[in-house]
N, C-alpha and C positions, 0 to 999 in steps of 0.2 A: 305781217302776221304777228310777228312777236308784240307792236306796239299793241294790239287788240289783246291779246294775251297779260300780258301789263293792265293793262286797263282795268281787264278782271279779275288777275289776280288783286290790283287795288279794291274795286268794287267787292269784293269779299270778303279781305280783311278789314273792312272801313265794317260790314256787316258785322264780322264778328267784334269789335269793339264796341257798335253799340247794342249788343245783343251783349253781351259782358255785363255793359253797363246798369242796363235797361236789367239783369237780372239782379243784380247788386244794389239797386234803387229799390227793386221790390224787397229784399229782403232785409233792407235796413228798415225801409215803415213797418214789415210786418213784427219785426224784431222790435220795437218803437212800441207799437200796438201791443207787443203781448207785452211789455215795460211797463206800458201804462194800465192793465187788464191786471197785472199782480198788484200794482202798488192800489190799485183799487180794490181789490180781495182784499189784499194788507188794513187797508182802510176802514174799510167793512166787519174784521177780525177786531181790528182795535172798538170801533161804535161798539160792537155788542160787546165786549168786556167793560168798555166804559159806563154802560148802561147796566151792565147785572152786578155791578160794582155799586149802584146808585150813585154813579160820581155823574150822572147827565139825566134831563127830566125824560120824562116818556113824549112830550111834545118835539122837543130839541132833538133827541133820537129820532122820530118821526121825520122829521126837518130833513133830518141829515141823511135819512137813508133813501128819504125819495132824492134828494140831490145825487147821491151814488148810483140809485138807480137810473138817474139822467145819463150821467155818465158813462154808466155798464153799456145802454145803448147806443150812445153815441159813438164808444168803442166797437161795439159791433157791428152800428152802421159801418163805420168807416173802414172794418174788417171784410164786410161783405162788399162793396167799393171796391178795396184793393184785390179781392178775390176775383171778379169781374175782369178789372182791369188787365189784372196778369193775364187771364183765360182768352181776353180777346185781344191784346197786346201779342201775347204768348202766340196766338192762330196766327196773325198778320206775319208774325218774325218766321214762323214755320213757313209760312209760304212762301216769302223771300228768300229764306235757304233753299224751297226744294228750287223756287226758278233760278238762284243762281246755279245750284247745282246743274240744271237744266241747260241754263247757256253754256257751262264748264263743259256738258258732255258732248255738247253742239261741237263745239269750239274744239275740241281733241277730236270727234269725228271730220270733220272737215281738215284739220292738220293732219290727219290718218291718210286720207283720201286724195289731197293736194300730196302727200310723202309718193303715195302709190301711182299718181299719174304723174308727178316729177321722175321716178325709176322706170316708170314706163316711157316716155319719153326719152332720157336719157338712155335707155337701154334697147329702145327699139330694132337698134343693127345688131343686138344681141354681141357685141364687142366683149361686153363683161360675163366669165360664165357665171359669177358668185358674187349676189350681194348681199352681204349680211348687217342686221340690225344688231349692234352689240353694244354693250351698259360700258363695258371692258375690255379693250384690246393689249396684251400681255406683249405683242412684239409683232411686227406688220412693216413693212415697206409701204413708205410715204407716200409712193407715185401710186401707188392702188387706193389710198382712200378718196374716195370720190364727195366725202360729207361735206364739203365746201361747194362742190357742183351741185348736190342733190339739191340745199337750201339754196341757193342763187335762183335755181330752177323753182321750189315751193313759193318763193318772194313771188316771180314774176306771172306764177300760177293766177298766185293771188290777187297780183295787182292788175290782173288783167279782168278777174270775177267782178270784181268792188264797180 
């Protein structure tokens, strides 16, 4: 039991690293994108001062500003691209978390279940009056904890399902 427990807690943390990353990648291009979107404002600020300056012709301003307006597009093509991509990037990784979460609750319902018929089994002649599930035991006599029996008992549960 524990190896499959392993497994996914690996398989979840493998998730969350590239969900990490996969969010970190988006925000560097979008970050990128608005870098490149100012220095094109920027651009654009300076043409028209260059032009009411009469320091550039009214054709070469022309020139320039459809080339910028190539650009503005092309930035927000590729604005709307990444915006896409996050949203359905974004859904796929949602779904991955809820199914792992999914198997994670599998996974603690059946060690739940496999705990409760190991106690029951081991407890069936009723020998034991009191068994308690505790986070914390403050001071106990050794020969009454049974948690070495119960998980011998959950293993063999187990390996007996598989």
């Amino acid at each position: 039991y524990a190896a499959e427990g392993k497994a996914l807690e690996a398989k979840m943390q493998e998730f969350q690293t590239r969900a990490a990353a996969a969010q970190e990648g988006w925000a560097k291009k979008e970050q990128s994108l608005a870098n490149e979107y100012n220095k094109l404002q920027n651009d654009a600020a300076k043409l028209q001062q260059e032009y009411e300056k009469g320091l550039i012709t009214t054709l070469k301003a022309q020139e320039r500003q459809a080339e910028l307006q190539k650009k503005g597009e092309s930035i927000q093509t590729r604005m709307t691209a990444l915006q896409t991509t996050v949203q359905t990037e974004g859904q796929k990784l949602q779904t991955e978390e809820q199914a792992l979460a999914e198997e994670q609750m599998v996974l603690m319902n059946k060690f739940q279940d496999l705990t409760r018929r190991a106690i029951n089994e081991i407890n069936g002649d009723k020998r034991y009056k009191m068994i308690i599930n505790a986070v914390s035991v403050v001071d106990a006599e050794p020969s009454l904890n049974i948690s070495d029996l119960v998980l011998a008992k959950v293993d063999e549960l187990y390996s007996a399902a598989e």
